[in-house]
C-alpha positions in Angstrom: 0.2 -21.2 -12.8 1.4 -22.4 -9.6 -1.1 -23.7 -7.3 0.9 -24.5 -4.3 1.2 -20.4 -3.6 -1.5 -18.5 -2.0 -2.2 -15.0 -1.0 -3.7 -14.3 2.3 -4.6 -11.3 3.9 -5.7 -11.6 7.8 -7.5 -9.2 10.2 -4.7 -9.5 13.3 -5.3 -6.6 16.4 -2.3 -8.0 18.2 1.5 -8.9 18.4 0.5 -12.4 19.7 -2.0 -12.9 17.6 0.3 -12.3 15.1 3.0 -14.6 16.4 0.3 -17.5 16.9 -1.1 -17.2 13.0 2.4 -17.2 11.9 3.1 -20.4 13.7 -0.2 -21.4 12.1 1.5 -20.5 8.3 4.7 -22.6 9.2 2.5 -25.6 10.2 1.2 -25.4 6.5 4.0 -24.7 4.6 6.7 -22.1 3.7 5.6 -18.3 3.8 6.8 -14.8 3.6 5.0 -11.6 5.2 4.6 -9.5 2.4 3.2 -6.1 4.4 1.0 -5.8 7.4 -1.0 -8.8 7.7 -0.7 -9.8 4.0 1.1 -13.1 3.5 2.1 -15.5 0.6 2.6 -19.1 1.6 3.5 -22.1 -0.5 2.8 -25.6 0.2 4.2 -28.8 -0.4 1.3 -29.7 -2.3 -1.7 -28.4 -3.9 -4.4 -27.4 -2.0 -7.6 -25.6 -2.2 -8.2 -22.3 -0.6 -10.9 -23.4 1.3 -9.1 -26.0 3.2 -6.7 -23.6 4.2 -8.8 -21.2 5.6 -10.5 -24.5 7.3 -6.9 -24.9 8.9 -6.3 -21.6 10.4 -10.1 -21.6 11.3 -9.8 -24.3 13.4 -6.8 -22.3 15.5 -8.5 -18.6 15.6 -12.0 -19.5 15.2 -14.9 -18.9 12.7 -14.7 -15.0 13.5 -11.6 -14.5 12.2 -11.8 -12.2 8.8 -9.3 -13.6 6.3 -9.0 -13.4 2.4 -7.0 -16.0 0.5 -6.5 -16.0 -3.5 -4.1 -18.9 -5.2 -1.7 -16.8 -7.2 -1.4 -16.3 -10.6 1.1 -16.1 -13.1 0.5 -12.6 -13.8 2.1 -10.4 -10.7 4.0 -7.4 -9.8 5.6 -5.9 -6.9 7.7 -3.5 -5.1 8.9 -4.9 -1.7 12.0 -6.0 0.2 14.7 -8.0 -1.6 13.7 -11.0 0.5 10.5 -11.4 -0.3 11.5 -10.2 -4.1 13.7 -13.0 -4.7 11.2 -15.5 -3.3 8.3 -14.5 -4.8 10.5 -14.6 -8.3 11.5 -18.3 -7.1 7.9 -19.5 -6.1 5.6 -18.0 -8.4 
């Protein structure tokens, strides 16, 4: 398994708010938006999920309604050939 890549899914009503949690990703590490406000995100080391949802806590505040799951060997998708090939690469 690699535990560098998580899955996150994030409660987002805005385009800024968007464009501020996604600055919020790249201070963390490498990510790819998946669909919506689901996102995958690989770090440069491993890390547990709590800390990460400390990290983006500490930027949006304890309100914020976010799920995130380190991945697993065992996935399947259907999305754009972007995120295909680095989900293939990092997982």
């Amino acid at each position: 398994m690699n535990d560098k890549v998580f899955l996150i899914a994030v409660e987002l009503s805005s385009m800024s708010a968007i464009q501020n949690f996604e600055k919020v990703l790249s201070s963390i590490g490498e990510w790819k938006k998946l669909v919506g406000n689901v996102y995958v995100l690989k770090q440069p080391f491993s890390r547990m999920c709590e800390n990460i949802r400390v990290h983006i806590s500490t930027n949006f505040g304890k309100d914020l309604r976010m799920f995130i799951m380190k991945t697993s060997l065992d996935a399947a998708w259907n999305l754009d050939a972007s995120v295909d090939r680095w989900l293939k690469e990092n997982i």
